[in-house]
N, C-alpha and C positions, 0 to 999 in steps of 0.2 A: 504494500500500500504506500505510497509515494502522493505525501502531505501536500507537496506543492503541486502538485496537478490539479486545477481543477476540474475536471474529470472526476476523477473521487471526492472533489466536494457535491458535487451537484447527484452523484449517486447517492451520498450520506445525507444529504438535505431532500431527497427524494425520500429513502427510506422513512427517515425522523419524521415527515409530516405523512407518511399514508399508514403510520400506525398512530393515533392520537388520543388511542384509548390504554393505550399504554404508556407511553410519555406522558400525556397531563396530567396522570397522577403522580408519577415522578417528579416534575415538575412545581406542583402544589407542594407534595411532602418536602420538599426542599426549599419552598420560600416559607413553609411553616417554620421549620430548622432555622431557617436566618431568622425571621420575626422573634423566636422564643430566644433564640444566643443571643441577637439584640438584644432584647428586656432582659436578661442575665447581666450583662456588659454595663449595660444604664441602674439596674440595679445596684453593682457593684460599684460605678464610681458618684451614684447617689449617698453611698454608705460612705466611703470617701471622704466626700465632701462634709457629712458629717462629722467625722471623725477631725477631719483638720477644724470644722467650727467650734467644738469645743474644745481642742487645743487652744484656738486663738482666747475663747475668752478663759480658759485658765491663764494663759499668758496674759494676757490685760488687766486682769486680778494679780497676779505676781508680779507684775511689773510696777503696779500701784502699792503694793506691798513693799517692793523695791526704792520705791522714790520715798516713800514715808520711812523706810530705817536711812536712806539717806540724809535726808531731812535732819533725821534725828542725831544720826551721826554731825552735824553742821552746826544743831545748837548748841547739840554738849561740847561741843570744841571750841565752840565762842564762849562757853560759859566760863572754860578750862584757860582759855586766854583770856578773857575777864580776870579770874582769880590770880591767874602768872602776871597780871598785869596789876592789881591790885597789892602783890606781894604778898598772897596769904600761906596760911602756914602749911610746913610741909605735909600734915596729916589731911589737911583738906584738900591741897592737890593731888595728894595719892586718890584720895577717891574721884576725885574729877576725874582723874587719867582713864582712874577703872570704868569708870562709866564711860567715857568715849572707846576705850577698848571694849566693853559690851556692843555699844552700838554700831561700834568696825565690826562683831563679829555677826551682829544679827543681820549687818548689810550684807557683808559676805554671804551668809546664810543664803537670804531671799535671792542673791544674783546668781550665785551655784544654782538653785531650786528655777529660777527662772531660763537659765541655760540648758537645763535638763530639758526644760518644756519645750523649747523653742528646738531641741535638738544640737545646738553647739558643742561642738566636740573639741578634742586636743586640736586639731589640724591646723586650729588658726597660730597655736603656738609648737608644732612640732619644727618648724626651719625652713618648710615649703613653705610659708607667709611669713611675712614682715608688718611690722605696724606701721601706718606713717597717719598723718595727720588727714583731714579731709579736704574739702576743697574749700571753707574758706576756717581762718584761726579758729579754734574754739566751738568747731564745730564736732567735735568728735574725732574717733578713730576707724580708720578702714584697714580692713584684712585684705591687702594686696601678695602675688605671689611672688618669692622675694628675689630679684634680681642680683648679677654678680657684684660686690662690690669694690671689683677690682678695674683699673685704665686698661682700656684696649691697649696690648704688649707689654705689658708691665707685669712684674707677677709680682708684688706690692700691692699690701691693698693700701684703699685709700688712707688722707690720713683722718681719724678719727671714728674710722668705721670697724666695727670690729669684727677680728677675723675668725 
């Protein structure tokens, strides 16, 4: 049988429509097939999508979680330079200290806990990324992939960068 002849097409297009009591049920059963695999498919990234919506708003509850131990971390260290700046004694700045180290550690907490959520992993810190600033001061940090930091022919790296 020799596909590119048409000849054997027009035989096979011939056969296929003078039996059609035989093909249109084959035919049916198999758009019923695609229709029900569809609604499987749409099923599954219906559940999906679920699933990432409630990630998001646990994220958005832990990230608000996140901003209020920051917060917190922010007055108790105004408080602690208030007192460093007021000259008080050293028993009272011990506790101030401890109380901003409380609030370092509950930030901490919620920001590991919020990273879980969001799926962040080592990667951004294993040597495959670099941190650098964003695009304008003070706006954050971006996780870019970390380029050589050596002069083209040089085998020096640069100065202040480290190797």
């Amino acid at each position: 049988m020799d596909v590119s002849n048409p000849d054997t097409w027009k035989q096979q297009w011939t056969a296929f429509t003078s039996a059609p009591y035989i093909v249109a049920p084959l035919i049916v059963f198999a758009a019923l097939v695609g229709w029900w695999l569809k609604g499987i498919a749409i099923a599954g990234l219906k559940g999906r999508i679920s699933v990432f919506e409630d990630r998001l708003k646990l994220a958005a509850e832990q990230a608000e979680s996140a901003r209020q131990a920051k917060d917190e971390v922010a007055t108790e260290f105004e408080t602690y330079e208030a007192e460093v700046a007021a000259k008080a004694e050293n028993a009272g700045l011990g506790a101030s200290a401890a109380r901003v180290e409380g609030a370092i550690v509950r930030f901490a907490a919620a920001n590991n806990s919020l990273s879980e959520i969001l799926g962040v992993t080592e990667e951004a810190d294993s040597g495959q990324f670099e941190r650098r600033n964003g695009p304008a001061e003070g706006q954050g940090r971006a996780a870019r992939p970390a380029k050589s930091r050596r002069t083209r022919g040089s085998s020096t790296p640069l100065a202040g960068a480290p190797s």
